[in-house]
N, C-alpha and C positions, 0 to 999 in steps of 0.2 A: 792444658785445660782439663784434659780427662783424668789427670793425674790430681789436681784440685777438683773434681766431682766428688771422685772416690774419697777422700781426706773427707769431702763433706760428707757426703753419705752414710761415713762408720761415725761420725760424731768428733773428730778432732783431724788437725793437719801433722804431719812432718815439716821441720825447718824447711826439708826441701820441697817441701810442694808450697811453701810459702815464697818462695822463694822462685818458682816455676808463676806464682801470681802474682808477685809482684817485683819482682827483678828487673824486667824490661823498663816497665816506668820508672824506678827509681835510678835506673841507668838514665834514661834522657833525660830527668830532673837534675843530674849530678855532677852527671859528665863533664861537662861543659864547665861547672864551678873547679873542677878536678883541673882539667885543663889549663883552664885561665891560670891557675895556682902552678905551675908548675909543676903535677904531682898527676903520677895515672889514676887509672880508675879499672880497678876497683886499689887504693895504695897499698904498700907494705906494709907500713905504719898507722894507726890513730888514733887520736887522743881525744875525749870530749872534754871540753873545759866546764863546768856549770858556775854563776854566779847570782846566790840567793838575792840580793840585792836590787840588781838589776832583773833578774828572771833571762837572763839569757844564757844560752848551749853554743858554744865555738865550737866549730869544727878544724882540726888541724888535720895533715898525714907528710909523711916522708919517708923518703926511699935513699936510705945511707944517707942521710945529707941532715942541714935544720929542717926546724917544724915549719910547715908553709899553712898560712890561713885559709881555709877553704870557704869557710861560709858561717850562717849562726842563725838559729832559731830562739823563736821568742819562749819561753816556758811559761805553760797556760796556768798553769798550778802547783805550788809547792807550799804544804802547811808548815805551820812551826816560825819559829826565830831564827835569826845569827846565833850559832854556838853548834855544838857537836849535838850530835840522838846520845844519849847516855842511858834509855832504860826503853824499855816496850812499854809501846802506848803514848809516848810523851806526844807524839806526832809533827817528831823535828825530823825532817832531812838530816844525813848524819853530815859531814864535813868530813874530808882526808882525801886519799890518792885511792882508788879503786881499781879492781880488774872486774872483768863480766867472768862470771860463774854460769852464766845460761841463756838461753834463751828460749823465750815461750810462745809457741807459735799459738795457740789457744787461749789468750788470756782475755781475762772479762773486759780489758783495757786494750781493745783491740792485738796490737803486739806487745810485746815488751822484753826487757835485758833487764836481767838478774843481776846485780851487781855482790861481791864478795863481803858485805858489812854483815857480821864485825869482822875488822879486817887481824892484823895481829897487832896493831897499837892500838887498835879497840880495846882488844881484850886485856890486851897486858897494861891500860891504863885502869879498864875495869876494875882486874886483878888490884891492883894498889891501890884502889878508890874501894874495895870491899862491896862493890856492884855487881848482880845479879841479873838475867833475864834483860838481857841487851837488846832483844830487839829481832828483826831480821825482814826477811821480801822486801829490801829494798829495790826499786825496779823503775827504769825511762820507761816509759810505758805512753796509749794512745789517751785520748780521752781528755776531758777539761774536770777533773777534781783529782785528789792528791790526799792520802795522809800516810808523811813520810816517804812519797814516793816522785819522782819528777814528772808532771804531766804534760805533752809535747802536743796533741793533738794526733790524729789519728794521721795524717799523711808525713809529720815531721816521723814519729813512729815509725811508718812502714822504710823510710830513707834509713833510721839507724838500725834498724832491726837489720835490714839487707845489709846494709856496710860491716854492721859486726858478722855476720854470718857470713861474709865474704873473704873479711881480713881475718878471721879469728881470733879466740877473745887470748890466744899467749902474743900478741901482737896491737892488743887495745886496753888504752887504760882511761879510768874516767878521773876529773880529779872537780871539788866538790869542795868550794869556797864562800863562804859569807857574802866576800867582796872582790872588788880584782886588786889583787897587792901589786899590782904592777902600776897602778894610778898613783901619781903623784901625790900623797895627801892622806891617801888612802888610812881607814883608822888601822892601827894597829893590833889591837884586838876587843874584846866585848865581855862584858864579865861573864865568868864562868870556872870551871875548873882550874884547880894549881897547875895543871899541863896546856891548859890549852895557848899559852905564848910558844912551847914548845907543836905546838901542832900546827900555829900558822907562820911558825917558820921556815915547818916543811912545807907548807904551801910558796910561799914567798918564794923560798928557792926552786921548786916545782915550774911556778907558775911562769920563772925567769929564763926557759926555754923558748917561749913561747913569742914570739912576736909581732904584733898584730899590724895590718897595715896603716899605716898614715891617712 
């Protein structure tokens, strides 16, 4: 607590004193999902699943073994359409497989995870599409509005903010789909770019790790 005074007092936090205030509760909020899952707490492994569609965040983790389902959050806000962020400003959530680049213990959006877009098929689709000025702070972040960014609410936030600063982010990857291609029926994709069947068939295969409980 006196370690989050100070954080207050100069005008900003350290991960770790974010973490000194809210660790504890998102431990007992989580645990127990951790558990039930077969999977410790805090895991080796995780993955957030996002699906524009529905507006929901899966949680998986695994320790050597499959992805085991932990839990899922509703997603309060994400602007934009199905299809990929292809330029700054559109205010599309991008679509692909991501890693966290960061975390922000300071942000106007209560917490929030930085994610790696544009990632390197970003760019190197860019690159061949003759595109410019792609974009970038995409971010899970607290709060109920979004542009281009996933918004979780402030207590779903302070859970994954703790989880990635626990697991680390060479140990989490986000992956960020239209739809969930694992549903029977599911479309196959939406119009858009000459690549983008080529991008959600990395999803498709991505997403075919994952297996969610009956």
């Amino acid at each position: 607590m006196v370690q989050y005074l100070v954080g207050k007092a100069r005008g900003g936090y350290s991960v770790a004193e974010r973490l000194e205030q809210f660790g504890s509760r998102v431990e007992s909020r989580l645990k127990p999902a951790f558990e039930a899952a077969g999977a410790g707490y805090p895991p080796e492994e995780l993955a957030l699943l996002a699906f524009k569609d529905s507006r929901t965040l899966e949680v998986y983790a695994r320790a050597r073994g499959p992805w085991r389902f932990v839990k899922s959050y509703r997603v309060l806000a994400a602007s934009g359409q199905p299809g990929p962020k292809l330029r700054e400003g559109d205010h599309q959530v991008p679509e692909g497989v991501y890693r966290v680049e960061s975390l922000n213990p300071n942000s106007r959006f209560h917490l929030s995870v930085r994610l790696n877009y544009p990632n390197e098929f970003d760019r190197r689709m860019a690159q061949a599409d003759g595109r410019t000025n792609l974009g970038g702070d995409i971010m899970i972040h607290g709060n109920s509005v979004s542009v281009g960014c996933l918004a979780m609410g402030d207590e779903a936030a302070e859970d994954l903010f703790v989880l990635s600063a626990l697991v680390g982010k060479e140990r989490l990857k986000v992956v960020i789909s239209p739809t969930d291609f694992r549903t029977p029926g599911a479309p196959s994709a939406v119009a858009g770019p000459a690549w983008i069947d080529t991008l959600y068939g990395t999803l498709r295969e991505e997403l075919r790790q994952f297996v969610r409980p009956i």
